[in-house]
C-alpha positions as CSV (number, residue, x, y, z in Angstrom):
1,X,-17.4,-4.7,-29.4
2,X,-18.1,-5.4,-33.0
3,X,-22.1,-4.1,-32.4
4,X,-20.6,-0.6,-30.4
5,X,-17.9,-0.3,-33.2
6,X,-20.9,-0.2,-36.4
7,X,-23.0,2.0,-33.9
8,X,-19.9,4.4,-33.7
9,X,-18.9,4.1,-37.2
10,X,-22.0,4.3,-39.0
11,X,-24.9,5.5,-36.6
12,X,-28.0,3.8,-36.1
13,X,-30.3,2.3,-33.6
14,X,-27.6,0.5,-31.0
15,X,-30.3,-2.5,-30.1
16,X,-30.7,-3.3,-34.2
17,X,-27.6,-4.1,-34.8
18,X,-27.3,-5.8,-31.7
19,X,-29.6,-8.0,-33.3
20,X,-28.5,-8.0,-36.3
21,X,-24.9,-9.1,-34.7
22,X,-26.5,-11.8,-32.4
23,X,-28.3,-13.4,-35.0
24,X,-25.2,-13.4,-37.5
25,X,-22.6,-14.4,-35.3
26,X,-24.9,-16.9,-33.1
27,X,-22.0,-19.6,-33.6
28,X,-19.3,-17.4,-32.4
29,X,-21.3,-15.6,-29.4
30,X,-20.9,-17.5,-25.8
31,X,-23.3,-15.0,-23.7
32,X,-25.6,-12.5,-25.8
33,X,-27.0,-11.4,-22.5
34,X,-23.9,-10.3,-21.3
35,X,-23.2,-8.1,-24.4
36,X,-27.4,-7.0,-24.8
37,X,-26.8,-5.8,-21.0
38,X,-23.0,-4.5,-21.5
39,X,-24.6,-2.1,-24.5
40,X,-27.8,-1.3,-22.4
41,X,-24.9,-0.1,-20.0
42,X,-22.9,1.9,-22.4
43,X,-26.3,3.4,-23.9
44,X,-26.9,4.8,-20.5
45,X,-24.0,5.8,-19.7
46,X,-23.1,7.4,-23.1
47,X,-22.1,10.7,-22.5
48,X,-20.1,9.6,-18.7
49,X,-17.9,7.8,-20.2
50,X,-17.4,10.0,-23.6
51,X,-16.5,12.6,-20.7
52,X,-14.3,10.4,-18.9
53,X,-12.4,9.8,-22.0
54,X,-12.2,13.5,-22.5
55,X,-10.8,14.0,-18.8
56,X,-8.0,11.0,-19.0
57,X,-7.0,11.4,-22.6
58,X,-7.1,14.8,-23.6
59,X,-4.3,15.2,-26.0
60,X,-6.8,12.8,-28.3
61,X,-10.1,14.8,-29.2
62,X,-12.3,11.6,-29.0
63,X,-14.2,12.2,-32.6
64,X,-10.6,11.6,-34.2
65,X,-9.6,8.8,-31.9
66,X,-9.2,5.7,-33.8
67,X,-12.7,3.4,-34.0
68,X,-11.4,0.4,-32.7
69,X,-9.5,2.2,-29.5
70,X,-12.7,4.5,-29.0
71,X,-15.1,1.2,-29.0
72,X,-12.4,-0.7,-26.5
73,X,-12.4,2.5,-24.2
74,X,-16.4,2.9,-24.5
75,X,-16.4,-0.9,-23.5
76,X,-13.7,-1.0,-20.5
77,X,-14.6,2.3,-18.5
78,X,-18.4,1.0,-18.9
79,X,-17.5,-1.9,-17.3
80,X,-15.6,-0.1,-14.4
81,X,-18.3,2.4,-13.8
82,X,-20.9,0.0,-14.0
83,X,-19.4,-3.2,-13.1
84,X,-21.1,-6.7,-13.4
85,X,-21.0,-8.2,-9.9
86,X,-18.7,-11.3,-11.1
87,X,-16.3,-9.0,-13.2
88,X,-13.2,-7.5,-11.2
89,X,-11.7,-4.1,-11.9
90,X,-8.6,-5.8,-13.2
91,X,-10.1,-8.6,-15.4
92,X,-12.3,-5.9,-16.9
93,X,-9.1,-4.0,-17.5
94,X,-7.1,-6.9,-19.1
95,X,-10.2,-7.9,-21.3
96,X,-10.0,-4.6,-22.6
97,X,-6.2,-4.5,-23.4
98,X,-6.1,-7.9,-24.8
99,X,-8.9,-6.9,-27.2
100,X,-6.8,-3.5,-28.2
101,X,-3.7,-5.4,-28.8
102,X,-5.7,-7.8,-31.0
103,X,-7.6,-5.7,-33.0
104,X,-5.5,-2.2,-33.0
105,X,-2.1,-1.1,-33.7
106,X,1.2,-1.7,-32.1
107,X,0.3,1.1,-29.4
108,X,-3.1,0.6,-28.5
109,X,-2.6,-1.5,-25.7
110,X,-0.5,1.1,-23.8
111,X,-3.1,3.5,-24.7
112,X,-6.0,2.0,-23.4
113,X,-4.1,0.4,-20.2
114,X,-3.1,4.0,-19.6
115,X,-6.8,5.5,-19.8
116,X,-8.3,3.0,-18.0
117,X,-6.0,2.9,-15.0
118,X,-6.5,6.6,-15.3
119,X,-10.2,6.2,-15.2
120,X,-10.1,3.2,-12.1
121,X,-7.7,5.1,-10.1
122,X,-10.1,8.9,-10.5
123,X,-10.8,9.8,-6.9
124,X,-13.7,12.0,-8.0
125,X,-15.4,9.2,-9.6
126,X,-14.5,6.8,-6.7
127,X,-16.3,9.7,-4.5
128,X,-19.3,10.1,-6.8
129,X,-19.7,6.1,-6.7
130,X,-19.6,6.1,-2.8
131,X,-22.2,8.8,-2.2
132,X,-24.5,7.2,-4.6
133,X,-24.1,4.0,-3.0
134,X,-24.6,6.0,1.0
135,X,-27.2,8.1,-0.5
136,X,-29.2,4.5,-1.5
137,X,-28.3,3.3,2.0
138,X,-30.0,5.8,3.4
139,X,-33.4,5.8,1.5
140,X,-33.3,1.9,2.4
141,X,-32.9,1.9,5.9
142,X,-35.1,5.2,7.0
């Protein structure tokens, strides 16, 4: 979170301060290659999910959301539209509130629980996610 937040908040290459964070916080960090791949994820999938926050909050133009909610929303609908086989829907949703009560205000739990089950509940996206996946069935077995 900490390496999306600086990339959000200042700019820069998203992979340097990875680094940067990895290398400063080595103590603290339990499983760089979950966050290197979780940012890979978020890099790719930049402007999907900067929609996706457009669609499920719109009363809260996502240039004046606050930081930390923006970085926690960035970080939860990655992980539910590109999930890590060994992290449920719901886990990645509680991860994501827990960190918003933490580290925002008095609301931001509600506001992210409320966006993400928005997000995990979007039929279109379910459908776009199941005719990918029959589309690479297909090519596989000819």
């Amino acid at each position: 979170m900490q390496s999306f937040f600086e990339h959000e908040a200042r700019g820069g290459d998203l992979q340097e301060i990875l680094a940067y964070n990895l290398t400063e916080y080595a103590d603290k960090i339990t499983d760089a290659s979950f966050a290197g791949n979780l940012l890979r994820k978020i890099d790719k999938n930049y402007a999907t999910i900067r929609a996706l926050i457009k669609k499920h909050a719109p009363e809260w133009p996502v240039e004046r959301m606050d930081p930390v909610e923006r970085a926690i929303l960035f970080l939860g609908i990655c992980e539910l539209i590109d999930p890590e086989p060994d992290v449920p829907v719901n886990v990645a949703i509680n991860e994501s509130i827990e960190l918003a009560k933490t580290y925002g205000d008095d609301n931001s739990g509600k506001f992210v629980n409320g966006v993400l089950n928005a997000v995990a509940h979007d039929k279109t996206l379910k459908l776009a996610t199941k005719k990918s996946k029959s589309k690479t069935a297909k090519t596989k077995n000819p």
